[in-house]
KELUM-177326 format. One record per residue (C-alpha): residue in one letter; x, y, z. Coordinates in steps of 0.5 Angstrom, whole numbers, padded with zeros to 4 digits, always signed. Example, Ala and Ser with C-alpha at 12.3 -4.5 7.8 and 13.67 -1.06 7.14 Angstrom:
REM KELUM-177326
A+0025-0009+0016/S+0027-0002+0014/
***
This chain:
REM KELUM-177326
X+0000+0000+0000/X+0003+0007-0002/X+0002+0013+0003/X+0000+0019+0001/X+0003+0026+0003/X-0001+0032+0003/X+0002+0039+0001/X+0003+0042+0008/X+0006+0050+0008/X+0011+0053+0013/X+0008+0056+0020/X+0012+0061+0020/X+0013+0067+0016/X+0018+0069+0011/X+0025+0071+0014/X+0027+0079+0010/X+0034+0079+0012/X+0036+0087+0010/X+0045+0088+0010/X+0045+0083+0016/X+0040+0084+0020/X+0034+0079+0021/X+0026+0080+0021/X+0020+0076+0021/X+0013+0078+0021/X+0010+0084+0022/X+0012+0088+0028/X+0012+0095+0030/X+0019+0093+0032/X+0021+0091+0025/X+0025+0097+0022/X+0031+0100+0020/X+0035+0105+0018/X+0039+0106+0011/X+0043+0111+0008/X+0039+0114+0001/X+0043+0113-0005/X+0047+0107-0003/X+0047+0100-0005/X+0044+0095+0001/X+0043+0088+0000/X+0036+0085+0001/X+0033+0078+0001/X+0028+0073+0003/X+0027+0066+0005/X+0022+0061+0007/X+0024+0055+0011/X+0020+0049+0013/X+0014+0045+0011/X+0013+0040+0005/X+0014+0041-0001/X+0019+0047+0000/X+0018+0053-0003/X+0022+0055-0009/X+0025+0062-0010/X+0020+0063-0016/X+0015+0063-0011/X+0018+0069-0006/X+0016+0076-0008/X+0021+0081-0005/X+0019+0088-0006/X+0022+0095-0004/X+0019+0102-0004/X+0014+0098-0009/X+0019+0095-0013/X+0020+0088-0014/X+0027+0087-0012/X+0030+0080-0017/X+0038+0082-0016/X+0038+0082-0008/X+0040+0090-0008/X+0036+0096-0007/X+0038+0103-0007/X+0033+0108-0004/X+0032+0115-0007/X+0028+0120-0005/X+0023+0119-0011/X+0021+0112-0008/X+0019+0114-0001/X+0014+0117+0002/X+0016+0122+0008/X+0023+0119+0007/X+0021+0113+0009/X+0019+0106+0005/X+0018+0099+0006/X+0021+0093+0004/X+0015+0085+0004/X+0016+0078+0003/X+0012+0074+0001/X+0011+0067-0001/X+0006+0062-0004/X+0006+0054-0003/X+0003+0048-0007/X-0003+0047-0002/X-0005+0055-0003/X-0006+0055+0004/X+0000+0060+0006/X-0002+0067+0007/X+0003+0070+0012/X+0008+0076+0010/X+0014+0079+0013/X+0014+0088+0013/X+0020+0092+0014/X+0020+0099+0015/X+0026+0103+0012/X+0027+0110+0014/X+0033+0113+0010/X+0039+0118+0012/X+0042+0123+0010/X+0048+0119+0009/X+0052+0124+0013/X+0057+0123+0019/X+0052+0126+0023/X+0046+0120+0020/X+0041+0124+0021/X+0034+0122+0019/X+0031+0125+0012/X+0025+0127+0015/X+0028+0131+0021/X+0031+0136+0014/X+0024+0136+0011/X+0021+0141+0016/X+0024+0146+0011/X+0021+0143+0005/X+0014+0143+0009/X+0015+0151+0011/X+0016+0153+0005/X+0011+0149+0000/X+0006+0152+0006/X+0009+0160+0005/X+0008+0159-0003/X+0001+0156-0002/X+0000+0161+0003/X+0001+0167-0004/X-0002+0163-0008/X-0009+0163-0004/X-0008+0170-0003/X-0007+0173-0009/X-0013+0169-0012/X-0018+0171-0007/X-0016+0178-0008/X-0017+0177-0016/X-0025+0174-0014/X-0025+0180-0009/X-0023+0185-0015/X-0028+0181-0020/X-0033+0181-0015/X-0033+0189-0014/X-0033+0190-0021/X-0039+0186-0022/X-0043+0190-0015/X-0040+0197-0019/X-0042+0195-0025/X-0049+0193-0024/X-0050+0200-0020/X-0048+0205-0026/X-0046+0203-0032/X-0043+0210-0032/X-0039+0209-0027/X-0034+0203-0030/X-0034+0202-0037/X-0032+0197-0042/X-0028+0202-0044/X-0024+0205-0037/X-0025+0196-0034/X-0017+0195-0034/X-0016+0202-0030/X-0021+0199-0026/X-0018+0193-0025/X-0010+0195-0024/X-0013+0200-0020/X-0016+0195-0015/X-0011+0190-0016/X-0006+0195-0014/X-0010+0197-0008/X-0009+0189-0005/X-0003+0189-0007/X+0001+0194-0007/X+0008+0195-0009/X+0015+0197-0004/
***
């Protein structure tokens, strides 16, 4: 009589190894921190079970991308709030394996000091808000100038015309925004 071996997966995640350092699971704790612009290596297995799984069936992904060479090189334009993320994932013959390991990766500068990119970004947000302060300005004051020619000319067609409108509307942009 001839036994009969079922397909049975692993029971414990993925292992995501990122320059040495060793993760499993999905934690709070599982974090690291690389230096943007230089290479690190990165790879993934999975012990255990029968059959094993194969490296065709890892999927290994960084800031998005899959990873296929063990190396990442993260930059600015693969992160969000100079932080990403590395996942494994793997799939068994028996379709009953769903677990997954996530890392997150917080990039520094990669100056001596190792400051976080995200402590240097405070600037970058001061900025983006003074501009769309200005910006938000400036049209109101454009609505507010278009709204006081419709109130004027509603009034009295005498008082601004077609003719004497670009007068108006410099003399009125000029009120809310004065020159030094």
């Amino acid at each position: 009589m001839a036994a009969i071996i079922s397909p049975e997966p692993p029971k414990t995640a993925p292992t995501l190894v990122i320059n040495g350092k060793t993760f499993t699971d999905v934690s709070a704790g599982n974090t690291v921190v690389l230096e943007a612009g230089t290479e690190h290596s990165v790879a993934c297995h999975v012990d255990g079970r029968f059959p094993e799984i194969s490296a065709s069936d890892i999927s290994l992904q960084c800031g998005g991308r899959d990873v296929t060479d063990g190396k990442i090189v993260p930059s600015l334009l693969s992160v969000c709030f100079n932080e990403t993320s590395c996942s494994c994932r793997a799939e068994h013959l028996s379709g009953c394996y769903d677990l997954t390991t996530e890392v997150i990766v917080s990039l520094t500068d990669g100056g001596t000091n190792g400051q976080k990119l995200g402590q240097q970004s405070d600037i970058h947000v001061t900025i983006a808000v003074a501009v769309g302060a200005v910006v938000a300005t400036f049209v109101l004051g454009f609505i507010t100038a278009v709204a006081v020619y419709c109130v004027l000319s509603r009034k009295g067609k005498e008082f601004v015309s077609k003719r004497n409108m670009r007068s108006f509307m410099f003399k009125v942009i000029s009120f809310l925004y004065p020159m030094p």
